[in-house]
C-alpha positions, 0 to 999 in steps of 0.5 A: 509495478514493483516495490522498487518503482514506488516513489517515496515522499516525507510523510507530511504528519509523521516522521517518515516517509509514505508513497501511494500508486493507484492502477488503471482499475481504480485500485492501488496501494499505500506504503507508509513507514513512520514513527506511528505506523506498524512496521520496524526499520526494514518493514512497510505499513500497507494500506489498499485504496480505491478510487484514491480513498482507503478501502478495508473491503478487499479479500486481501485485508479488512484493515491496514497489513504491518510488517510488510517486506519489499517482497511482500508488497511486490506480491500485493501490487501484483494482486491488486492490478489483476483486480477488475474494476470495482471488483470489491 
């Protein structure tokens, strides 16, 4: 999974646009960018689920990453896929 293979959708609240993609071991990832998040025009809010809820227990964050490049995330989906189930 790349950044570039994330589908993209209106956000359905904020002005702008979010995609989610969730792996096999549970685990995935949000990228938001809107009005209310933190990024700027050519950056993504990221967020780590599990089990398609929020999760801030990962080695990765405690919270929501701002400012997060295409490259960033590429880097953060290849992380979190590697992960075992209910690693954390």
């Amino acid at each position: 999974m790349t950044f570039n293979e994330l589908k993209f959708r209106p956000h359905k609240i904020y002005c702008g646009i979010i995609a989610a993609h969730e792996f096999p071991n549970g685990y995935g990832i949000s990228v938001v960018n809107t009005d209310f998040s933190y990024n700027d025009k050519d950056t993504y809010e990221v967020a780590i689920t599990h089990n398609g809820q929020l999760t801030y227990n990962t080695p990765i964050t405690k919270d929501v990453l701002g400012f997060q490049t295409p490259k960033d995330i590429n880097a953060l989906l290849d992380t979190i896929e590697e992960w075992s189930p209910n690693q954390y």
